[in-house]
C-alpha positions in Angstrom: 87.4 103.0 71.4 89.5 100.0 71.6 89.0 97.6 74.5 91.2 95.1 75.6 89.6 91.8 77.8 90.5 91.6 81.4 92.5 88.8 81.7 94.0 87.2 85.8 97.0 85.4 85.8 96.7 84.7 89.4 100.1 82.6 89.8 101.8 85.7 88.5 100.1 88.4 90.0 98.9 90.1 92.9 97.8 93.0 92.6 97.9 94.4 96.2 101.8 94.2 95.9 102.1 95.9 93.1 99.8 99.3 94.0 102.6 99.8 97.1 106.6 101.1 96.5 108.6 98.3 95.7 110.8 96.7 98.8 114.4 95.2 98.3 115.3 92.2 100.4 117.9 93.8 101.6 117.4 97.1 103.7 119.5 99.1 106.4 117.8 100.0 109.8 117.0 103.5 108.5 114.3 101.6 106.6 113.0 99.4 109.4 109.1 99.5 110.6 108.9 102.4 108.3 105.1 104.2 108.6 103.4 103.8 104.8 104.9 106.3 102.5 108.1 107.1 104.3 111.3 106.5 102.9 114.3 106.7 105.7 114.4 107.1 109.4 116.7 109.4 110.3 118.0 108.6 114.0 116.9 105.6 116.7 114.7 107.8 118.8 115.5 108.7 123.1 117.3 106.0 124.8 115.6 104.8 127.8 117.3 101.9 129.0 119.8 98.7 128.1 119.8 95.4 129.5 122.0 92.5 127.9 120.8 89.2 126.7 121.5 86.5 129.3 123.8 84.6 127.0 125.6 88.2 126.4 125.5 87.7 123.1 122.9 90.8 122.5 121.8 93.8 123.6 118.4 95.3 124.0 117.8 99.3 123.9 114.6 101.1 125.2 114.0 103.8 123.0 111.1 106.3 122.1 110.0 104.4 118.9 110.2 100.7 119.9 113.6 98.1 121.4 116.7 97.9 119.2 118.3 94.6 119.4 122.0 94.9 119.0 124.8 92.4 118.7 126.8 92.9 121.7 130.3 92.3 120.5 130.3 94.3 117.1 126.8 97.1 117.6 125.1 95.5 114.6 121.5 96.1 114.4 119.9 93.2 114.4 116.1 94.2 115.1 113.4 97.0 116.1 110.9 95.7 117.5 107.7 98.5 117.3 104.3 98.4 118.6 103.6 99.6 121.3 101.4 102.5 122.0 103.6 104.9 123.8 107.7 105.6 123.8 109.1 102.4 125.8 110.8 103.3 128.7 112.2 99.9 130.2 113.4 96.6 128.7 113.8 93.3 130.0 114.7 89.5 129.4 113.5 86.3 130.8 116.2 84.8 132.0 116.2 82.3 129.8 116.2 84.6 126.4 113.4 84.0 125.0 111.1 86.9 125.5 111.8 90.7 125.8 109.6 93.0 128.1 109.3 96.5 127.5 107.1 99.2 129.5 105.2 101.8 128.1 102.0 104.2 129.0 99.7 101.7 130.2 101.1 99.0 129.1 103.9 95.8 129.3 104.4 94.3 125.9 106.0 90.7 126.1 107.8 89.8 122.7 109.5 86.8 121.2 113.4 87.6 121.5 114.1 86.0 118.0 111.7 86.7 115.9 110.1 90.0 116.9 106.7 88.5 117.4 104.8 89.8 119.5 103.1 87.5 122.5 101.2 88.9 125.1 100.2 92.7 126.3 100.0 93.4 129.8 97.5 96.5 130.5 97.1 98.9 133.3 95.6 101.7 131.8 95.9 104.2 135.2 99.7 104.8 134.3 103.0 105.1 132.6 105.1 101.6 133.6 108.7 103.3 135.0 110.4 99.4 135.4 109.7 96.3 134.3 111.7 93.0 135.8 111.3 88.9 135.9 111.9 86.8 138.9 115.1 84.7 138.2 112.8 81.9 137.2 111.1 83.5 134.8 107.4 82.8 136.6 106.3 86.4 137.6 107.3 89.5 136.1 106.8 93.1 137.9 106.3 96.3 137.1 106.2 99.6 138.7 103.8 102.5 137.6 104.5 106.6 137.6 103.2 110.1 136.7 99.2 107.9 136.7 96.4 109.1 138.3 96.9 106.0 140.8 100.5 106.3 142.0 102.9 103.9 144.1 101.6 100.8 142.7 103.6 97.4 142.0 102.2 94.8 139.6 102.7 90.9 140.1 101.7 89.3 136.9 102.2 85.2 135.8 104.2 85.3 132.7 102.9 82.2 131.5 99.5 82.9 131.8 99.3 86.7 132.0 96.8 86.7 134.5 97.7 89.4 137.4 98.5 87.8 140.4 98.9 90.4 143.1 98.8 94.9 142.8 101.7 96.0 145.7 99.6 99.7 146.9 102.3 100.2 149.7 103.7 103.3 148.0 102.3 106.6 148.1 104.2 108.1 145.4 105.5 107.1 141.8 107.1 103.4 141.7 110.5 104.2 139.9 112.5 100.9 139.9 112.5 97.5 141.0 114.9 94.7 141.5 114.8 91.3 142.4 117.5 89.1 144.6 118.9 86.7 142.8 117.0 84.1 144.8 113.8 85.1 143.9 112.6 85.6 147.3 112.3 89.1 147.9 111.6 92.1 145.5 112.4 95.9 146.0 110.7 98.6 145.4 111.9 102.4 145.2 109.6 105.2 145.0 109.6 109.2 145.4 109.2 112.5 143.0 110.4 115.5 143.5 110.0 117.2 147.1 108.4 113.4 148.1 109.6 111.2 150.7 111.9 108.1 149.2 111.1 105.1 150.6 111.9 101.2 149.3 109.8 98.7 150.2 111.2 95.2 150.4 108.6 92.4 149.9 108.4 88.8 150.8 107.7 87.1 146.9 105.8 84.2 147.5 103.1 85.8 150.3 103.8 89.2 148.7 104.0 90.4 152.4 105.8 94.0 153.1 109.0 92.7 155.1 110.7 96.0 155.7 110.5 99.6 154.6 114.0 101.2 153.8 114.2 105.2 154.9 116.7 107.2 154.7 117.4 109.0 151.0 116.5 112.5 150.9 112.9 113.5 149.7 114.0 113.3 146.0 113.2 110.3 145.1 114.7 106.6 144.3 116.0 106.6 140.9 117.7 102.8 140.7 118.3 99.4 142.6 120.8 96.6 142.4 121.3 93.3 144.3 124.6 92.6 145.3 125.6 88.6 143.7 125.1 87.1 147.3 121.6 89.1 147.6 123.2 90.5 151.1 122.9 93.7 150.1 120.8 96.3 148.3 122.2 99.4 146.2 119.9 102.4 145.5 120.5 105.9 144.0 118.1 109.5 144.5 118.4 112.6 143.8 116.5 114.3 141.6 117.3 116.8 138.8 118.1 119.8 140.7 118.3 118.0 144.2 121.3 118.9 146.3 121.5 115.1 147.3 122.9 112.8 144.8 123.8 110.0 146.7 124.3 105.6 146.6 123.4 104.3 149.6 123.9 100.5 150.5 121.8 98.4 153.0 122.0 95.6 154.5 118.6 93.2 153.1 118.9 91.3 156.0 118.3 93.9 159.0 117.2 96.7 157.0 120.1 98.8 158.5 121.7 101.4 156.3 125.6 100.3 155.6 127.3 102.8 153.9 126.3 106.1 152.0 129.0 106.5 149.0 129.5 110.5 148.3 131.0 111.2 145.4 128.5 112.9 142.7 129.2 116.5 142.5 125.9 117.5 140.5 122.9 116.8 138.7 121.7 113.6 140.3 122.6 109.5 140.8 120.6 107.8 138.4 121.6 104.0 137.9 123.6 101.3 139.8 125.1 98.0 139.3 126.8 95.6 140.6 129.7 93.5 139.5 129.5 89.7 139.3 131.6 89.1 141.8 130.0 91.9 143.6 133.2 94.0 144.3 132.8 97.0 142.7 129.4 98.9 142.4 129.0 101.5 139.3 126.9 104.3 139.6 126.2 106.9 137.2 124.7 110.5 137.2 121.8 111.5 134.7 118.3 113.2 134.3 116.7 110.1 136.1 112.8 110.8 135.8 112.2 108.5 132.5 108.7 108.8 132.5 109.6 113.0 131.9 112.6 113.6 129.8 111.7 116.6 128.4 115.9 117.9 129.5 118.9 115.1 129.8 121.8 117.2 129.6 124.1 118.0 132.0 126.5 116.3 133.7 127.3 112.4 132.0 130.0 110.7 134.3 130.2 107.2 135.6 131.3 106.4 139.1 133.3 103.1 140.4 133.2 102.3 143.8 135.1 99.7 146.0 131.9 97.7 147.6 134.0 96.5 150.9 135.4 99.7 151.7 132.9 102.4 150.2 135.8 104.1 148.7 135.7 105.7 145.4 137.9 104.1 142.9 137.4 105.9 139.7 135.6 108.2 137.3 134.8 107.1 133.8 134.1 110.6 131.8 133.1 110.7 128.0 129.6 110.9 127.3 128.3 114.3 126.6 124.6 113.9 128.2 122.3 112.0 130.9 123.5 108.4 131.6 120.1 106.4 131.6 121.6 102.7 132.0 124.8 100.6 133.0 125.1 96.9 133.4 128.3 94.6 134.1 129.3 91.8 131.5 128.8 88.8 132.3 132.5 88.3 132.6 132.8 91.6 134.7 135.2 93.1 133.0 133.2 95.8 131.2 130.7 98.4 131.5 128.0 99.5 129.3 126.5 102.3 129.3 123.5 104.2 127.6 123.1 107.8 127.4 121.0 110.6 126.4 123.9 112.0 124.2 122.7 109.3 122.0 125.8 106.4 122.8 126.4 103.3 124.2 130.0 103.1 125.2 131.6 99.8 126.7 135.0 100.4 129.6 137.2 98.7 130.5 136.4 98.2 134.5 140.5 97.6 135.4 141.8 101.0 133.4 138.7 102.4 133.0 139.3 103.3 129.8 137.1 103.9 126.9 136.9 100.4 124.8 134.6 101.2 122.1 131.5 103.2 120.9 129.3 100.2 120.6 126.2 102.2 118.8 125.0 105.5 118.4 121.9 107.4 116.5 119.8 107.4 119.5 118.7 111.5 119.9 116.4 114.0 122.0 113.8 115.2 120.8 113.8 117.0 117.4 113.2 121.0 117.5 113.8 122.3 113.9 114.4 121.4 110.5 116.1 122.8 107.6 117.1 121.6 104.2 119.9 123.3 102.1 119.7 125.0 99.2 121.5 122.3 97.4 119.5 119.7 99.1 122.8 117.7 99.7 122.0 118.4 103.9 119.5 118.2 105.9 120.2 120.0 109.3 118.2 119.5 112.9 118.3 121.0 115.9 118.0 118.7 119.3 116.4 119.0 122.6 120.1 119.0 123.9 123.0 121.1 122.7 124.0 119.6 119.6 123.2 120.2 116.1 122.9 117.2 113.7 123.6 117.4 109.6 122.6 114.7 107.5 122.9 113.5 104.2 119.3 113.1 103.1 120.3 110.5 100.2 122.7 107.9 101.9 120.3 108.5 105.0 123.2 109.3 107.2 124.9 111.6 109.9 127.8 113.5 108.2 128.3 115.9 110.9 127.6 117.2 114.7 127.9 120.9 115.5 129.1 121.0 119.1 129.6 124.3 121.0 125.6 124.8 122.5 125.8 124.8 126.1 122.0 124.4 126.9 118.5 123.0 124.6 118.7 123.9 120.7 115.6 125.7 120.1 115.5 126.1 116.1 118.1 126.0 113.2 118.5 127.1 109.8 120.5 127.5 106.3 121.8 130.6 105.1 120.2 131.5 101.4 123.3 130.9 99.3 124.5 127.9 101.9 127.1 128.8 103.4 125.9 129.6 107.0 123.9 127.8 109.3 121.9 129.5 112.0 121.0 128.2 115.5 119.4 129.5 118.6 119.4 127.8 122.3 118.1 128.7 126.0 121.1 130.4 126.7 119.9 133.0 125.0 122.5 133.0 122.2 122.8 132.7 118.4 125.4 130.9 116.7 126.6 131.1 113.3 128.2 128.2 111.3 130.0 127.6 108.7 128.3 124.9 106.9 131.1 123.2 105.0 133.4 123.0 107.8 131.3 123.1 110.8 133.3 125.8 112.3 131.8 128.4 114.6 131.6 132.0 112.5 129.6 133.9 114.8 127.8 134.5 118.0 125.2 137.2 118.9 124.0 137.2 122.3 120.6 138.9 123.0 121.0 139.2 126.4 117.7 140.2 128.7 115.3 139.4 125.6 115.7 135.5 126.7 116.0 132.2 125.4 116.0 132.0 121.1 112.8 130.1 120.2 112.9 130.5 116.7 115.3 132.1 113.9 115.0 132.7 110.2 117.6 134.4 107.3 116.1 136.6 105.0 115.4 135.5 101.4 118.8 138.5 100.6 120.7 136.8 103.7 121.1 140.4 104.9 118.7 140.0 108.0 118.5 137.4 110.7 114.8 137.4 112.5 114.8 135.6 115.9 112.1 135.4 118.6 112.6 135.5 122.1 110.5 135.9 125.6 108.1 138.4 124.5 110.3 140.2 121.2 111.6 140.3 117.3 115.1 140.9 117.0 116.5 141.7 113.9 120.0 141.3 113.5 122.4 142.4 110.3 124.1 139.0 109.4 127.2 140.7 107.8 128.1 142.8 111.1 126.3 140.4 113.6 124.5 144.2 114.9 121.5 144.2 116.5 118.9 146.5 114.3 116.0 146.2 115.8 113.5 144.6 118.5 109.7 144.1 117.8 108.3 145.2 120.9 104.6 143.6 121.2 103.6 140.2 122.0 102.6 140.1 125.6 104.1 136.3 125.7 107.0 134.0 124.2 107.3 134.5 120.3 107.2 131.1 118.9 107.9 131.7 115.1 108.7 134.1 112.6 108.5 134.5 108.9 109.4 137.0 106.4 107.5 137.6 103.5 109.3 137.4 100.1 110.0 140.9 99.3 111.8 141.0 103.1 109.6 144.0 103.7 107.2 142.3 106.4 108.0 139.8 108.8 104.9 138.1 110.9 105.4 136.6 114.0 103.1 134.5 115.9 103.5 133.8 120.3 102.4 132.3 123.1 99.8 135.3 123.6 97.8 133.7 120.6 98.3 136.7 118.2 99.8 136.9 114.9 101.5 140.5 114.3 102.9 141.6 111.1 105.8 144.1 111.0 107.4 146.4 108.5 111.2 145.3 108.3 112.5 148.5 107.7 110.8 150.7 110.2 109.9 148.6 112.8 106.2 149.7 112.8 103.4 147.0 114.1 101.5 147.2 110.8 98.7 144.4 111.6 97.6 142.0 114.3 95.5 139.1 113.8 93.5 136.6 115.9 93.9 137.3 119.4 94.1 135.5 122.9 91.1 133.3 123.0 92.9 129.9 124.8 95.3 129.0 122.3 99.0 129.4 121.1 100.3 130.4 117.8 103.2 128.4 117.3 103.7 128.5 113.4 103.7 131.1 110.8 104.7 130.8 107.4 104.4 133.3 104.3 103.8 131.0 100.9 106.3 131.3 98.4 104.5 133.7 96.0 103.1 135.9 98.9 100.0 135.6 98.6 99.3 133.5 101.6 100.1 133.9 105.1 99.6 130.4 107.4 99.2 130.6 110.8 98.5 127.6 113.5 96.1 128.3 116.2 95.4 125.5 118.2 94.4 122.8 115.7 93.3 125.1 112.7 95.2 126.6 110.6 94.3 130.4 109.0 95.2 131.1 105.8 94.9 135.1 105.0 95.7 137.3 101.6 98.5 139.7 103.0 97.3 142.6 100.2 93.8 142.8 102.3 94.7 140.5 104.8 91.2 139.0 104.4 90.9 135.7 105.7 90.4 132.7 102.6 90.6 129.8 104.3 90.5 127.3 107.7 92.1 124.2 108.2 90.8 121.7 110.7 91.1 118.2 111.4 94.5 118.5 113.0 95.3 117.8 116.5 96.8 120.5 118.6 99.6 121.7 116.0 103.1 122.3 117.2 105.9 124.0 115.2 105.4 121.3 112.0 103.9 123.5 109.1 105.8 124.4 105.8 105.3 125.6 102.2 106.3 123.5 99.3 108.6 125.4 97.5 106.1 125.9 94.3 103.6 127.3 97.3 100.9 124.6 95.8 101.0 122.6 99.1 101.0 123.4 102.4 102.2 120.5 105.2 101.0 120.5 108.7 101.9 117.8 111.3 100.2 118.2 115.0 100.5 116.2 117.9 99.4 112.6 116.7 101.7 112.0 114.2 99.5 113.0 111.2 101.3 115.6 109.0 98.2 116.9 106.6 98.9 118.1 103.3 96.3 121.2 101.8 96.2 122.3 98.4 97.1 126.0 99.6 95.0 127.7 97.2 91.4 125.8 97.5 91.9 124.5 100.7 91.0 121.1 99.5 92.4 118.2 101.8 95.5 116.5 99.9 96.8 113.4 101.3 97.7 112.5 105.3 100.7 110.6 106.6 100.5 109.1 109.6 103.7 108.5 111.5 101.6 108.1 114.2 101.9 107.9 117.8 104.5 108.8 119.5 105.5 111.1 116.6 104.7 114.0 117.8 105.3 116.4 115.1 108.0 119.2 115.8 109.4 120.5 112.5 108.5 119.8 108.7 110.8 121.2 105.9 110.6 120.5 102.1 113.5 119.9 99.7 114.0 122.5 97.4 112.8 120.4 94.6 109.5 119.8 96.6 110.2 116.0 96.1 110.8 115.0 99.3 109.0 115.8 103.0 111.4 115.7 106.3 109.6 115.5 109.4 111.1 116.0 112.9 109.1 114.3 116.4 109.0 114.4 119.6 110.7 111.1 119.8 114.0 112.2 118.1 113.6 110.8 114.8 113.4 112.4 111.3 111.3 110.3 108.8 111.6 111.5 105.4 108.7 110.8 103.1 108.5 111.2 99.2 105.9 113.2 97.6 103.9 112.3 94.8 103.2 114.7 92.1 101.0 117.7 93.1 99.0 118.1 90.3 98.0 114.0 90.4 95.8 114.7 93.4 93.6 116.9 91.2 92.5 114.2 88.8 88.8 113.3 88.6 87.6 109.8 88.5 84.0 109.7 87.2 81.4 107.6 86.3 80.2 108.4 82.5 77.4 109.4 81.4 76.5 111.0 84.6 73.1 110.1 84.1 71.6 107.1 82.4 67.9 106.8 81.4 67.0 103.1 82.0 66.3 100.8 79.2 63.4 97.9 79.9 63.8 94.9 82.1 66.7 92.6 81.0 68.4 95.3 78.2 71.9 96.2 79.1 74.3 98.8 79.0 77.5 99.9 79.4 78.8 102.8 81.2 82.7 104.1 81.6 84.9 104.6 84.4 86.9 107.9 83.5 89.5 109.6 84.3 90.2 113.4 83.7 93.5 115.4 84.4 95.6 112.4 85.5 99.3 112.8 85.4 102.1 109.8 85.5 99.1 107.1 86.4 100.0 103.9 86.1 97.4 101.8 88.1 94.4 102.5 89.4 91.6 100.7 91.7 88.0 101.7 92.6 85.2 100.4 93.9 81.4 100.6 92.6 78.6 100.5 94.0 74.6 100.0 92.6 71.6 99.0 93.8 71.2 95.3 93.2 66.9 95.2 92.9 67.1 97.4 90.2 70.3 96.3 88.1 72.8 93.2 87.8 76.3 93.5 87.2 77.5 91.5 83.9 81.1 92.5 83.2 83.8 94.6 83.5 86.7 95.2 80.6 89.7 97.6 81.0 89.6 100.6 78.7 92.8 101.8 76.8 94.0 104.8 78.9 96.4 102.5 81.1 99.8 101.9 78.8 100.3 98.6 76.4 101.1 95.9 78.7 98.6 96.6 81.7 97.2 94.0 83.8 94.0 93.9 86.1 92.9 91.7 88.9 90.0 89.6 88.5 86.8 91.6 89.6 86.3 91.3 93.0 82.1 91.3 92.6 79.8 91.2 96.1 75.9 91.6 96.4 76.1 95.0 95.3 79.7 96.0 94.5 82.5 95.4 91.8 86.3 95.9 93.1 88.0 96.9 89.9 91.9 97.5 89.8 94.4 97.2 87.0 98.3 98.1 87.0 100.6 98.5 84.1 103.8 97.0 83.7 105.6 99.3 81.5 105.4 103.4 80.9 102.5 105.7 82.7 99.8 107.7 81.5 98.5 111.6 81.6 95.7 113.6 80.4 92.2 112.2 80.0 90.5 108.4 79.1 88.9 105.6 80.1 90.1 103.2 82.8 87.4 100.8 82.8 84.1 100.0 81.5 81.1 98.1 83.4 77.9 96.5 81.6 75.0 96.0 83.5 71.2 94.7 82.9 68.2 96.1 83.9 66.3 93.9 86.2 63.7 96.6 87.4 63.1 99.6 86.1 63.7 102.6 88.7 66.0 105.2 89.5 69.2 104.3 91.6 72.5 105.7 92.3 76.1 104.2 91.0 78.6 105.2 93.4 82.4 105.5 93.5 84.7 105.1 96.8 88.0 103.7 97.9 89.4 105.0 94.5 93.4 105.7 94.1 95.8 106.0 91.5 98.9 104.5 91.3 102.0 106.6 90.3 105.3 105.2 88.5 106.8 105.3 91.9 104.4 103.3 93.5 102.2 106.3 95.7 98.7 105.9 96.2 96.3 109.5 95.7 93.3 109.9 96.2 91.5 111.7 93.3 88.2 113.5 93.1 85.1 111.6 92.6 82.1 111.3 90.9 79.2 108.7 90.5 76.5 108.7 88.4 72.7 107.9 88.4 70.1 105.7 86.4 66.7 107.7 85.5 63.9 105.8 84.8 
């Protein structure tokens, strides 16, 4: 056996750089704050809220994955700033630029508005922080809690010093905005929730002293406030989602005395409101309004201008297709910006009203579905809104938006050959697409059988399988005829899957039971697990057949269909959702649950793969494979899709092993030499591991690198402690399969006994720079 000397060139090398996927200097924002392993980001996540730099020169966006920074003039991303713990749902800058607050569950993160750093965290564990604002000078900043177990409460804390100065406990309901006047001396306060009484309290700043309590909005709840320039007067907006008040009121911060009430929003609810500089002209805009629950922000999407001195309305500003969360004034006043839920921020023109310009979009609802194409040039998704999203999965961008849902996109997929694309909404209709041209083929309407959860093509295309309130529908794809309904789940179906041959299709529902059905006849031919306290949101047959998945609460089933004998569990998830999918070889199965940690099983043994974390707040939705198994899309709760590439299957089943197993010690100070092996590796190119022996019975010597790595290999000095040796070598050129050595170890006997040599924190490296984690075995010394 030839061995070559471990040599460290440590000006040139380091090794921990080269184990991970190699990073250009230059990236796009799809590749931004990426979680390990993940390639793109797909989407910017739920916009929350916008607020403009003081200078105007940038803008900051609230989303459900961290603050995008903007430039304000052209839309160029400049920044994401991540972090924080929970989707942030208000943004804020000191007035003099230099730090950006956002709110969170629990939490107000204070960051360093040029470089991203972040500076201080604010904690108040008891509840999600709604708004977030600083006192003109920049000394206190306040923020307003919802949806905790403590409700109505206002937060005082010193900027500087972050200690908290004063808690506001006036409110008996959820704190939903704040707003200072521009002299610093008084802070309001709106509260409410739905059926609640609305209130705003007005507080004296420096005794923090209630001053006056403002009464008057209907009990829905205060969804926004806004100073006037001269601080004489004080906007506010309410009206819940569904609330037959959506109104801007406009009182007088001196007496307390309402001034005017501006009617003018024919539905859904007024949501934000600011004013101009010059204080003339107030805008107000209708939207969901409840941040801290966004769970449905369509509807109407129309901005409001209204003539401050007279209370007349001047104009309405239509264009965005979903939930206005945010407007603001330039600094100049002569435009608007606002932020929706349909994903834009749009700037008017205040004198015309006119559209100016689509500053940015990308930001999305939540994700529901996910489906590749057969030609893997498209990757389609399906929102919680009404629009349907196809991207191109290699340039990482949006190539097209279906339009024509009228309510929530519940689930969407590709037609076998390609040419169709299949999606199903609350409105309890089914729409057929053409996929090349995105025009509308098709719709099937399924009437009393309610709202399409889920929806699958056939293997043949012949049969479309969706599932509704408590029923299978199967529908012929060429005629759009309904053939047949699945009567027997006792709750909402969930998911369906069809094995295949076509001839059985399994469904799993809300009742916590998994029924199997024979396609042709309709008949209930099985029904597994039962309702014992959890949902069955996922079911997938494998590939081959031979496997049928099911996700029950956080484990996942795996049965034979030919005896339907159960083979295996799967546990260690968190409660799973919809994310579970088959490679398309059948060797892997991929589950995502409600943490953000999509698992991935060798479907035959069982045996625990590999995990990525996206992490909180990725709530899993929707995971779909490429065709070529290659690459991994996940959808989340936040309305992103991350798509991570997949190493090699077959690498995870290498063994690395410490040979020979067993070693009969030779007397006190002889030495020998054992080898670090590997067996079954495929496309290795580096490697690390860590061993471990007991130091009273032998001393470690040396280490030398064995000849399975490739000519040119390098390995990091040996990283030796008490009793462990960090080994690790990575080669520059070419890869290596099959069986060898990796590395041998020399050690001398210093007492004769028997001990243990143990192996942990092992990987290989692959040619693309992905880390597995292969089998392991140590080995022991006899004496």
């Amino acid at each position: 056996m030839r061995i070559r000397t471990i040599l460290f060139f440590a000006s040139i090398f380091i090794f921990v750089s080269t184990l991970g996927p190699q990073t250009g200097f230059a990236q796009d924002y799809t590749q931004w704050k990426l979680p390990e392993d993940a390639i793109a980001r797909l989407g910017k996540g739920k916009l929350q809220d916008i607020q403009y730099s003081p200078d105007g020169s940038r803008l900051a966006v609230a989303s459900s994955i961290g603050i995008w920074i903007y430039d304000a003039e052209t839309g160029k991303e400049l920044d994401l700033i991540t972090g924080q713990r929970d989707e942030v749902l208000c943004v804020a800058y000191s007035p003099d630029g230099q730090i950006i607050a956002g709110g969170s569950l629990g939490e107000v993160r204070l960051w360093d508005a040029n470089t991203g750093q972040l500076k201080r965290v604010f904690q108040e564990p008891l509840s999600t922080v709604s708004s977030v604002v600083f006192s003109p000078d920049g000394r206190i900043i306040a923020c307003g809690s919802a949806n905790g177990s403590i409700a109505g409460l206002v937060y005082l804390w010193d900027s500087a010093s972050g200690k908290l100065k004063k808690v506001l406990t006036e409110h008996t309901v959820e704190v939903t905005s704040l707003a200072f006047s521009p002299d610093g001396k008084i802070l309001a306060s709106g509260a409410g929730g739905f059926h609640e009484d609305a209130t705003i309290c007005l507080w004296d700043v420096a005794t923090t002293k209630l001053e006056k309590t403002l009464e008057g909005h209907p009990p829905s709840g205060i969804t926004s406030l806004s100073f006037s320039p001269n601080g004489k007067t004080l906007a506010s907006t309410g009206g819940f989602t569904g609330s037959p008040y959506p109104e801007v009121r406009l009182w007088d911060v001196g007496t307390g005395k309402l001034k005017k009430t501006l009617v003018g929003h024919k539905r859904r609810n007024a949501n934000c409101v600011a004013f101009s500089p010059d204080g003339k002209i107030l805008v107000s805009a209708v939207g969901y309004s409840n941040r801290a629950s966004t769970s449905n922000r369509s509807g109407d999407s129309t901005l409001h201008l209204w003539d401050v001195a007279t209370g007349h309305h001047k104009q309405t500003l239509t264009g965005h297709t979903s939930s206005v969360e945010s407007v603001v004034f330039s600094r100049d006043g002569k435009t608007i910006t606002s932020g929706s839920a349909d994903g834009t921020v749009r700037l008017w023109n205040v004198s015309t009203g006119n559209l100016k310009k689509i500053l940015m979009s990308g930001h999305t609802e939540s994700i529901t579905s996910l489906s590749f194409s057969p030609d893997e040039k498209t990757l389609v998704s399906s929102r919680e809104d009404h629009f349907v999203s196809l991207w191109d999965p290699l340039t990482h961008t949006l190539k097209h938006t279906l339009t024509g849902h009228h309510l929530n996109v519940k689930c969407v997929g590709f037609s076998p050959d390609g040419s169709t694309i299949v999606s199903g909404d609350e409105s309890n209709k089914i729409y057929l697409w053409n996929a090349i041209t995105g025009n509308l083929k098709k719709i099937l309407t399924v009437g009393e059988y309610g709202y399409i959860n889920c929806v699958l093509f056939s293997s043949d295309g012949n049969t479309i399988a969706s599932g509704s309130r408590d029923d299978c529908i199967l529908w012929d794809t060429a005629t759009g005829q309904l053939n047949n309904v699945l009567k027997g789940h006792t709750r909402t179906v969930m998911s369906v899957s069809f094995s295949p041959d076509n001839l059985m299709l399994a469904s799993g529902g809300n009742d916590g039971s998994v029924r199997i059905w024979d396609v042709t006849t309709g008949e209930l031919k099985k029904t597994l697990l039962g309702n014992i306290g959890y949902w069955t949101r996922s079911v997938s047959f494998s590939p081959d057949g031979k496997t049928l998945a099911a996700s029950y609460g956080g484990v996942v089933y795996l049965w034979h269909p030919s005896t339907w004998q159960l083979k295996k569990t799967l546990t260690g998830h968190a409660r799973i959702d919809r994310g579970m999918s088959f490679s398309p070889d059948g060797k892997t199965l991929a589950v995502g649950d409600v943490h953000g940690a999509i698992r991935l099983w060798n479907a035959s043994t069982g045996r625990h793969k590999k995990t990525l974390l996206a992490g909180d707040p990725h709530y899993i939705t929707s995971l779909s494979f490429s065709p070529n198994g290659k690459i991994l899309a996940s959808g989340s709760w936040d309305g992103t899709v991350l798509l991570w590439k997949l190493p090699p299957p077959t690498n995870a089943e290498a063994t690395v092993r410490i040979a020979p197993d067993v070693v009969h010690s030779p007397d006190i100070g002889k030495q020998f030499t054992l080898t670090l092996d590997i067996v079954d590796g495929v496309s290795v190119s580096g490697f690390r591991a860590t061993v471990t022996y007991d130091d009273t019975a032998l001393r470690y010597i040396k280490s030398d690198i064995g000849d399975y790595l490739s000519t040119g290999s390098i390995a990091a000095k040996p990283v030796v402690t008490a009793n462990t040796v960090k080994l690790s070598a990575k080669s520059s050129v070419g890869s290596s399969k099959g069986n060898g050595t990796l590395a041998t170890l020399t050690f001398e006997v210093i007492v004769v006994k028997a001990s243990n040599l143990r192996l942990s924190n092992v990987s290989l490296v692959d040619t693309d720079g992905f880390l597995l984690s292969p089998r392991i075995k140590g080995a022991q010394v006899g004496r």
